[in-house]
C-alpha positions in Angstrom: -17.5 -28.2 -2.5 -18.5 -25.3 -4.4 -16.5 -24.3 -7.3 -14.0 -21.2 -7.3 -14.8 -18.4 -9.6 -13.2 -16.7 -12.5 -10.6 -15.0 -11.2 -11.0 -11.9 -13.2 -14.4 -11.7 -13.0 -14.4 -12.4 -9.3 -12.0 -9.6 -9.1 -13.7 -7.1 -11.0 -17.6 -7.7 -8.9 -15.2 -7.4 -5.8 -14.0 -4.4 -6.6 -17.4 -2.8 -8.1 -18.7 -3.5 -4.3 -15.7 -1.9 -2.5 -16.3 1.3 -5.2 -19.7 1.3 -4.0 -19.0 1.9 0.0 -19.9 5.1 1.1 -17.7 6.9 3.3 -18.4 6.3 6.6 -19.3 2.6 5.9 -17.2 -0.5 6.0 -17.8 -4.1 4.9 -15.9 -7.3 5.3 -14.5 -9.4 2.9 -17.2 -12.2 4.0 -19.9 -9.7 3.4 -18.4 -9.0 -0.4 -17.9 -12.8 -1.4 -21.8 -12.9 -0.1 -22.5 -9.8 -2.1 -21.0 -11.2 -5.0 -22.4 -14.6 -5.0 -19.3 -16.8 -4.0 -20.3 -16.9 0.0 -17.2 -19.5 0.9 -14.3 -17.1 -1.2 -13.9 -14.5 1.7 -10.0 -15.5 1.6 -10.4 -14.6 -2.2 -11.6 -11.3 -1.5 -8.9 -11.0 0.8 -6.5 -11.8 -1.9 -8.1 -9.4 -4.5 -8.1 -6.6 -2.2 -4.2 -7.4 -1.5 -3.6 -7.2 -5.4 -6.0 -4.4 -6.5 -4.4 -2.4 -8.7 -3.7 1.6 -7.1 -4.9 3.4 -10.3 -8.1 2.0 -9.8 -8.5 4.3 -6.8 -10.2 1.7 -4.8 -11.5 2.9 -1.2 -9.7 -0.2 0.4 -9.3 0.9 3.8 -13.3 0.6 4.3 -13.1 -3.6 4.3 -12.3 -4.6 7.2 -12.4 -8.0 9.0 -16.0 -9.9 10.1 -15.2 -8.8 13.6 -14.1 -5.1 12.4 -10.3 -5.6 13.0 -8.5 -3.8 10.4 -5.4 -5.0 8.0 -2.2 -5.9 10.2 0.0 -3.4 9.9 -1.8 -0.4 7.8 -1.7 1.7 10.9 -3.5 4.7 8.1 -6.6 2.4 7.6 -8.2 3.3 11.0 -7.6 7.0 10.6 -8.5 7.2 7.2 -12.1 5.5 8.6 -11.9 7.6 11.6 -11.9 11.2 9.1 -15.0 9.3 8.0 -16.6 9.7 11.2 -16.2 5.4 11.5 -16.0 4.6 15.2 -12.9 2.2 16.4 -13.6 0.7 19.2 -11.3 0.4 22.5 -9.8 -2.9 21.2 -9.1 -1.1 17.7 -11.7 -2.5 15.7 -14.2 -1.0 13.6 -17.6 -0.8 15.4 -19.5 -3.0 13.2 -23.1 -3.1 14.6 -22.9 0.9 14.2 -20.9 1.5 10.5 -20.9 -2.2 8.2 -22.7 -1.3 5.2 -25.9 -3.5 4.5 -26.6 -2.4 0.6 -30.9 -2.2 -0.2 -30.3 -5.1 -2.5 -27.8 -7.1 -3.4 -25.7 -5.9 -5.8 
């Protein structure tokens, strides 16, 4: 079983990744934990992104679930990604195939 990270330094590589997502771009938390090195902690990116801290400015409404569905009950998350030209499907989920980020290298 792997082991679970630091939590602060988990935190702070999670949020360096979301900083980094262009507009008009989304990833999911499975995608970060990947990013980041901890593959099996999507849940913990989940739980980061719950807890980040608003000062930090963070451009949370562009992670987004593996299949594109957006956070339950944030009804502003798909129009903020929709003014970023992100297209929601007819079920109301992000089109992934067309907007999820793929970075040149891992960051």
């Amino acid at each position: 079983m792997p082991q679970a990270p630091s939590t602060k330094d988990f935190r702070a590589e999670v949020y360096d990744v979301v900083r980094q997502t262009p507009a008009g771009h989304v990833l999911s938390y499975g995608h970060i934990a990947r990013l980041v090195g901890h593959p099996n902690h999507s849940r913990l990116v989940g739980r980061a992104m719950h807890d980040a801290p608003m000062e930090l400015l963070l451009p949370c409404h562009r992670v987004v679930a593996a299949d594109g569905r957006t956070v339950p009950g944030w009804h502003a998350q798909a129009l903020m990604l929709m003014s970023e030209g992100v297209r929601i499907k007819a079920n109301g989920c992000v089109d992934m195939r067309a907007h999820e980020w793929q970075p040149e290298t891992t960051l």
